[in-house]
C-alpha positions as CSV (number, residue, x, y, z in Angstrom):
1,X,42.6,-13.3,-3.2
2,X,43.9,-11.2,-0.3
3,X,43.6,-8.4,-2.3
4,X,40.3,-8.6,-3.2
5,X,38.3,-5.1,-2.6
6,X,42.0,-4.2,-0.8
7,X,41.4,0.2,-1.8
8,X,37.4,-0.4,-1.0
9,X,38.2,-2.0,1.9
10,X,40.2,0.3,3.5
11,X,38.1,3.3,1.9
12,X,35.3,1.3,4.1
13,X,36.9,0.9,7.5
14,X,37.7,4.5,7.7
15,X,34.4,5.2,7.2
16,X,33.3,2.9,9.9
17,X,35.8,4.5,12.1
18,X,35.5,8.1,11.3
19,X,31.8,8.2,10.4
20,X,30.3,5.7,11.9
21,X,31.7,4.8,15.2
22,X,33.3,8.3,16.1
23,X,36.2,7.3,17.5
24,X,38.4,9.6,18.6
25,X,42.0,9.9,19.9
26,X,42.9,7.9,23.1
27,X,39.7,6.0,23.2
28,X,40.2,2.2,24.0
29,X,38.5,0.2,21.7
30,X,38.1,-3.3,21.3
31,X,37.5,-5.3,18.5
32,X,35.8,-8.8,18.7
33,X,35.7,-11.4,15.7
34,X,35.3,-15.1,15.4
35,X,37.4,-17.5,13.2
36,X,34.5,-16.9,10.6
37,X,35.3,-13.6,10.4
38,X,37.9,-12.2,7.6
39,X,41.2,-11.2,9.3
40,X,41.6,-8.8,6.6
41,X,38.1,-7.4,7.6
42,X,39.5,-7.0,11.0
43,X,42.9,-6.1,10.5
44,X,41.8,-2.9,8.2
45,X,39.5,-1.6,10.4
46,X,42.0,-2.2,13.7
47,X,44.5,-0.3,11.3
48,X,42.2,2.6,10.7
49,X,41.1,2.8,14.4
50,X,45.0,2.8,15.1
51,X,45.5,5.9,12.8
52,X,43.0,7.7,14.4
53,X,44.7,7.6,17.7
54,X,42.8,5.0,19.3
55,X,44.3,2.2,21.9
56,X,43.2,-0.8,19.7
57,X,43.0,-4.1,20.8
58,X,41.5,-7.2,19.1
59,X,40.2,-10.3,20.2
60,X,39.7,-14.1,18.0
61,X,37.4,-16.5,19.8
62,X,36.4,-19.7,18.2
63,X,33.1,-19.7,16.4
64,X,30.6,-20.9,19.0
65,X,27.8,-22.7,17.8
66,X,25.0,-20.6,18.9
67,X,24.5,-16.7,19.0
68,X,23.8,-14.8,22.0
69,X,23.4,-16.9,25.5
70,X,23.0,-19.8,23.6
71,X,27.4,-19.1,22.5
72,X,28.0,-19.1,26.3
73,X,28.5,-22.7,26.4
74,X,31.6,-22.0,23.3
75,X,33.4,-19.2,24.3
76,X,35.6,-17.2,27.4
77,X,32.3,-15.4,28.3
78,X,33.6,-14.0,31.5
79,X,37.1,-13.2,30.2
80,X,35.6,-11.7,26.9
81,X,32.9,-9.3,29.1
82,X,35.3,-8.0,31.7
83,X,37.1,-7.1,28.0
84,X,34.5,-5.1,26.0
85,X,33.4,-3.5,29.4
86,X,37.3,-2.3,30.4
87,X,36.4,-0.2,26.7
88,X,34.9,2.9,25.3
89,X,33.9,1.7,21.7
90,X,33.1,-2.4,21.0
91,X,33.4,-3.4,17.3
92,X,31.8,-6.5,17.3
93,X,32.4,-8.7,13.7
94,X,31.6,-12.1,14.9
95,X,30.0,-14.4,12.4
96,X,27.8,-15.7,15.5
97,X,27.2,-12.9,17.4
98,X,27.5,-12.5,21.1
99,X,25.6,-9.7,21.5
100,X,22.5,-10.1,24.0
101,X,25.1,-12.9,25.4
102,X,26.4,-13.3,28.8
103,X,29.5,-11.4,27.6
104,X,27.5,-8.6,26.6
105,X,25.3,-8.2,29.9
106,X,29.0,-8.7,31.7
107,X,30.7,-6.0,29.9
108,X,27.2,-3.6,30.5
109,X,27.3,-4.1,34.0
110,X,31.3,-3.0,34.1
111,X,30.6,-0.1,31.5
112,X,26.9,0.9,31.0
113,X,28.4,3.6,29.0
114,X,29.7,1.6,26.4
115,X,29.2,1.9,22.7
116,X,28.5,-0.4,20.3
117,X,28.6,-1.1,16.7
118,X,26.9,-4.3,15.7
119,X,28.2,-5.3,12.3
120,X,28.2,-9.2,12.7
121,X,29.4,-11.3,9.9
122,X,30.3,-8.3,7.9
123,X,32.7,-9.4,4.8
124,X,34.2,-7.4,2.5
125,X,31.6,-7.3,-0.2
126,X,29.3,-6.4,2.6
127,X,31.5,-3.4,3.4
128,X,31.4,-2.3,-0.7
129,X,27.7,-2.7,-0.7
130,X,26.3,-1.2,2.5
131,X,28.8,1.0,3.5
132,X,31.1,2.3,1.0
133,X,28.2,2.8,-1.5
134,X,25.5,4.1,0.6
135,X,24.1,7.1,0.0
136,X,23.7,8.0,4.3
137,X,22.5,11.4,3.6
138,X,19.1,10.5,1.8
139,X,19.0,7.4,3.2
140,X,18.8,9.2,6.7
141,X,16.3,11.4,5.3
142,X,14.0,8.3,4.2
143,X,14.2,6.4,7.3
144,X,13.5,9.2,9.8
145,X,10.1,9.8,7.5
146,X,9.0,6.0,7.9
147,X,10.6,6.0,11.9
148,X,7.8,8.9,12.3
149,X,5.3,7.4,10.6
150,X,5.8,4.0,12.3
151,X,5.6,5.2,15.4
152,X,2.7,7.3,15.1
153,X,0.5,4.6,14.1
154,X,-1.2,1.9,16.8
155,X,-2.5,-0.7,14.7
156,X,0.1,-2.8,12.1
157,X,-1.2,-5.3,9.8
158,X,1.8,-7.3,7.6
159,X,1.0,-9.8,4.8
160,X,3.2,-11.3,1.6
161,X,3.1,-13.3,-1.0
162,X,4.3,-16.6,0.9
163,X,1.5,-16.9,3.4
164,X,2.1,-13.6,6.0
165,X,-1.2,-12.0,7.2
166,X,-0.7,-11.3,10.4
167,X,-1.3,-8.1,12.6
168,X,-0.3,-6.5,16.1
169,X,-0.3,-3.0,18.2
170,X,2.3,-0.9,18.5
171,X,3.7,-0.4,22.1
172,X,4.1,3.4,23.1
173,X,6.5,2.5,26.5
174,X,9.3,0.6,24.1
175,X,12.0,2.6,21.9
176,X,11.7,2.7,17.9
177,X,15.5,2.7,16.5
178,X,16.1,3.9,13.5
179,X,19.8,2.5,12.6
180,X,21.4,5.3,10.7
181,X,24.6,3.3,12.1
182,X,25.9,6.2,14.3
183,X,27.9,4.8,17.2
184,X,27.6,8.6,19.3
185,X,26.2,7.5,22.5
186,X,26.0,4.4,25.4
187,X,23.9,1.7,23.8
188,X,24.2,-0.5,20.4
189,X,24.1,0.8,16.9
190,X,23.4,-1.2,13.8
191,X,24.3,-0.3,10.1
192,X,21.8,1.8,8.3
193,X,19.1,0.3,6.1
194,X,16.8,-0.7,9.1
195,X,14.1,0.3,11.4
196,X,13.6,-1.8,14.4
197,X,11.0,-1.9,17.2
198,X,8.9,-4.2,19.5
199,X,5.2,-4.7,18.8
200,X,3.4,-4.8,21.9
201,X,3.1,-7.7,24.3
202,X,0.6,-10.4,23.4
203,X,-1.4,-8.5,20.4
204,X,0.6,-10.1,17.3
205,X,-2.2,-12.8,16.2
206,X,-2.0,-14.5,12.4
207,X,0.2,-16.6,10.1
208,X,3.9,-15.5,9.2
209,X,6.0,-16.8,6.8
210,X,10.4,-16.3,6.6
211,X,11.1,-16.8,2.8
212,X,14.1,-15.5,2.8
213,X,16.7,-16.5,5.7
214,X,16.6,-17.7,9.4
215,X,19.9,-16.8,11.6
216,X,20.5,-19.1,13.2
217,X,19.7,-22.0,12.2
218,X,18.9,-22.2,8.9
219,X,20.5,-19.1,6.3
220,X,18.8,-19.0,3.2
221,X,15.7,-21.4,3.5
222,X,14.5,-23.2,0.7
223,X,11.1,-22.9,1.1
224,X,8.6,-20.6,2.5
225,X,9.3,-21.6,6.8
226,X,5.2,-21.2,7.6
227,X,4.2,-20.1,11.6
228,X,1.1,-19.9,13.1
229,X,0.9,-17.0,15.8
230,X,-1.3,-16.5,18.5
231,X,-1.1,-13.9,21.3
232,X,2.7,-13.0,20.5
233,X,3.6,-17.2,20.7
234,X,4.6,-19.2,17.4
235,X,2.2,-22.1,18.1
236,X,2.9,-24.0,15.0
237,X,6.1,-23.7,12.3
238,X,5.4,-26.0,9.0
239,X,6.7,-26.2,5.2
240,X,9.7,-28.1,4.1
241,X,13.0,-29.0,5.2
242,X,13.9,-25.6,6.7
243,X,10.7,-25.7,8.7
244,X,11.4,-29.3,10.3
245,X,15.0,-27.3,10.9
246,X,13.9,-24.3,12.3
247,X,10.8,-26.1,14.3
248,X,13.6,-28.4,15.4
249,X,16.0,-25.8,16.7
250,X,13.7,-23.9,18.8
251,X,12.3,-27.5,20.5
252,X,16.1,-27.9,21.7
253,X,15.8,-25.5,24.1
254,X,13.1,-26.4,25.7
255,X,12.2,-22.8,26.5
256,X,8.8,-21.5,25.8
257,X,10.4,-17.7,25.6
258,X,12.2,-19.1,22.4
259,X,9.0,-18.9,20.9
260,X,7.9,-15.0,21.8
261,X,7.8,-12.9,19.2
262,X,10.5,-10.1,19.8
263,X,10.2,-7.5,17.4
264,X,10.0,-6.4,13.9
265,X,12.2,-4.2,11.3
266,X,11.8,-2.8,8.0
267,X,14.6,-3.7,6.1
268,X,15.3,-0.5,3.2
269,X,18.9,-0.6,2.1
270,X,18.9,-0.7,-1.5
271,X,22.2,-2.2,-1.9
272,X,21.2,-5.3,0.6
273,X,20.9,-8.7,-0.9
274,X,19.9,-12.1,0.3
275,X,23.1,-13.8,1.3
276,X,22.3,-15.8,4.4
277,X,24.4,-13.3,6.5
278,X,21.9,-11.5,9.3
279,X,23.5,-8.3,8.8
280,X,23.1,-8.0,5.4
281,X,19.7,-10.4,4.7
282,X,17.6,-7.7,7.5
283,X,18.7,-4.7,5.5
284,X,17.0,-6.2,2.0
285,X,15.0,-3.7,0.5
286,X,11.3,-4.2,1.0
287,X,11.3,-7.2,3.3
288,X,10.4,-7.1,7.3
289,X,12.9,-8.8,9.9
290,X,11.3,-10.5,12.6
291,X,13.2,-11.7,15.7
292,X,12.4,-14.0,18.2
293,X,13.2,-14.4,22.0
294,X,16.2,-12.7,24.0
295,X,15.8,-8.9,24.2
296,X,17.6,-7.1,26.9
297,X,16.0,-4.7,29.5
298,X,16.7,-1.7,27.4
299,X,14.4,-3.1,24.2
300,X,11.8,-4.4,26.2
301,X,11.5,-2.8,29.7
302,X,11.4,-3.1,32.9
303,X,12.6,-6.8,32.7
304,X,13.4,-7.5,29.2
305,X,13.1,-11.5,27.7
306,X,15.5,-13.8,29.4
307,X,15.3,-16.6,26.7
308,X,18.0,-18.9,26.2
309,X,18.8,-17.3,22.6
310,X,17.8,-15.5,19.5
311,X,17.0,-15.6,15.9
312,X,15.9,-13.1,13.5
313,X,13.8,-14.5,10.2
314,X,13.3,-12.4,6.9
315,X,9.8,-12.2,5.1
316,X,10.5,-10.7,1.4
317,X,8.2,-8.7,-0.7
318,X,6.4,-7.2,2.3
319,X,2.6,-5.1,2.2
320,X,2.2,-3.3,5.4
321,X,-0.6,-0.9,6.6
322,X,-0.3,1.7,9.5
323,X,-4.0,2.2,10.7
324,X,-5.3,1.3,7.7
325,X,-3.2,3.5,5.6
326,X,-1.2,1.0,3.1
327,X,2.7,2.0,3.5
328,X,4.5,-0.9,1.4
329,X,3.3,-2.9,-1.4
330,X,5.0,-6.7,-2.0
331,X,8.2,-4.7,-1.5
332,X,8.1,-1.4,-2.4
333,X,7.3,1.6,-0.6
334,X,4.6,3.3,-2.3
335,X,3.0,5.7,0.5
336,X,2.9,9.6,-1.4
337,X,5.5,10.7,1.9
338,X,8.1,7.7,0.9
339,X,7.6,7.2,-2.5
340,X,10.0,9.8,-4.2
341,X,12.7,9.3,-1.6
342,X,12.4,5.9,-2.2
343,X,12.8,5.8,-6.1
344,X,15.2,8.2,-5.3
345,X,17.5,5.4,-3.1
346,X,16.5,2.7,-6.0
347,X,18.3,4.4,-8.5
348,X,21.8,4.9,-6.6
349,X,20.9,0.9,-6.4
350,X,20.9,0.2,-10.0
351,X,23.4,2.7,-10.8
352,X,25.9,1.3,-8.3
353,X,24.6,-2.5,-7.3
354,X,27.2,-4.3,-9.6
355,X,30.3,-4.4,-7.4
C-alpha cells in the first residue's frame, strides 16, 4: 500500500517544512531515519524540503537497539554527529531516537546553533492525525494558558486511577517548553500537543503508575507498571509482566541515574492515541509523560544527567492540582481558564478522529 495517505502525506510534509521547521532557501538540512522508519515518510518530506530550496541530504542507519547513549553501541555515532552538526535544520525520524545520544552532543558541540525537530517514529497515520489535522491556532492558544499556569504554581500533586499519588515542587532555574512544534531557533522542538518540564531535584515523593506505554522497553504495557518514588529515585517498580520488563531493563545498566526522575509533560493533543510510538503515546489527551534519566545541560542546568539512557512512561486519565487548585480531572481538563478551550479542541477531535 505505497499509496496509502500518498495526497495527506505530502499535504503533511509541506506543513512540516513550511510551518513547522521554517526552512528556507539554501539551508542545509539533514534528514536522519532508521530502517524502522517509512521511506515514503522520509522521501516526502526530503522532497518537500527540496522544493523549498533547501540542500537536502538524508541519512539510513540501522535500528540500534537502544535510544539515546544507550544506541551508541549500534550506530556511526561519530560519523552521524559531525553530520547533523555540518547542518542548519536536523529532521530526526528515527524509530529509536538518538537524540540526547552521543551523536547529538557531537553535532551540538560542532553547531550549537542548530535546529531541531524531534518527530521520532513518526508514520504516516501519525502525520494525518497530529499534523495535517490539528487545529495549531487554538491549540497554541490552550497550551500557552496551561504553560502559564504551570509555571506559576510551586507545589504539583498527580494521582490516577491505576495507583499514581504522587507529588513534587516545581523548579524556577529550569525551562518550561511548551511544544507548539516551531523549529525557529537553536535548540530542539517537538510536535505540538505537549508541555514539558523538570520538577525540581529531590522533591518528587509517592507512588506512580505508566498504564499506558514505556519507550523503551516495553510499548503498550499490559498492566498498570507500579513505582515507588522517594526523593526523585524509583526505589521499587512492581505489577505484571511489563513491570518485571521494565524493572529488568533499567537493572541492565547498572546506573543509579537510570532511575532519576527526569521530568514530566502534559500530554493534550486531541487527535493522539495510544499506539506504543513515544511521539504519538506523550501527546494523548489527558495523560502525563514522565521520563527518566539522560537530560542534557540545557533541560537540567549547569551539568545536566549523564545517565546511560532514557525512557519516557505514560500515566492515562491524569488528576493534577497546582497549589491546591485542581487543573485536570481523570483526564480532562476542567479548570474555568482551560475548560472551554478545551471542549473547544475535543470537538475538532470527534469531528475529524476517523482517518
Amino acid at each position: 500500500m505505497d499509496n496509502l495517505f500518498e495526497f495527506e502525506l505530502a499535504k503533511g510534509a509541506n506543513i512540516l517544512v513550511n510551518e513547522l521547521a521554517l526552512i528556507q532557501k539554501n539551508e542545509r538540512v539533514i534528514i536522519t531515519a532508521d530502517t524502522l522508519c517509512d521511506s515514503g515518510v522520509i522521501n516526502a518530506v526530503a522532497g518537500a524540503a527540496h522544493t523549498a530550496g533547501a540542500k537536502v541530504a538524508v541519512m539510513w542507519y540501522p535500528v540500534p537497539r537502544g535510544v539515546g547513549k544507550d544506541a551508541d553501541q549500534d550506530i556511526s555515532y561519530q560519523a552521524i554527529g559531525e553530520a547533523i552538526g555540518a547542518s542548519d535544520v536536523w529532521l530526526e525520524f528515527g524509530y529509536n531516537w538518538i537524540l540526547y545520544s552521543t551523536a547529538q552532543e557531537i553535532a551540538l558541540e560542532r553547531n550549537p546553533k542548530l535546529r531541531h525537530l524531534n518527530a521520532v517514529g513518526l508514520n504516516r497515520e501519525m502525520f494525518v492525525r497530529l499534523i495535517v489535522k490539528s487545529n495549531p491556532k487554538l491549540q497554541a492558544e490552550f497550551q500557552q494558558k496551561l504553560t502559564k499556569m504551570t509555571k506559576e504554581a510551586k507545589k504539583v500533586r498527580v494521582t490516577n486511577p491505576s495507583g499514581t499519588d504522587l507529588e513534587f515542587e516545581n523548579d524556577p532555574e529550569c525551562p518550561f517548553y511548551c511544544e507548539l512544534g516551531i523549529c525557529d531557533h537553536a535548540g530542539t522542538a517537538y510536535l505540538n500537543g505537549q508541555i514539558c518540564w523538570f520538577p525540581k531535584d529531590k522533591s518528587t515523593n509517592g507512588t506512580l503508575a505508566f498504564d499506558g506505554s514505556i519507550n523503551p522497553p516495553c510499548g503498550v504495557v499490559n498492566s498498570p507498571v507500579l513505582m515507588d518514588i522517594k526523593d526523585g529515585f524509583v526505589t521499587k517498580v512492581y505489577g505484571g509482566s511489563s513491570a518485571a520488563k521494565f524493572g529488568q531493563w533499567l537493572a541492565h545498566f547498572n546506573d543509579p541515574l537510570m532511575y532519576r526522575m527526569a521530568h514530566i509533560c502534559y500530554g493534550c493533543h486531541p487527535n493522539a492515541i495510544l499506539t506504543g510510538v513515544c511521539v504519538e503515546d506523550e501527546r494523548v489527551w489527558g495523560s502525563t509523560e514522565w521520563g527518566m534519566g539522560y537530560l542534557p545541560k540545557a533541560d537540567c542546568p549547569p551539568d545536566g544527567v549523564d545517565a546511560l539512557s532514557h525512557c519516557d512512561g505514560i500515566t492515562l486519565n491524569t488528576s493534577l492540582w497546582l497549589d491546591g487548585v485542581q487543573v485536570m480531572e481523570n483526564g480532562e481538563f476542567v479548570h474555568p481558564e482551560l475548560k472551554e478551550m478545551a471542549e473547544m479542541l475535543k470537538k475538532v477531535r470527534c469531528a475529524e478522529r476517523n482517518i
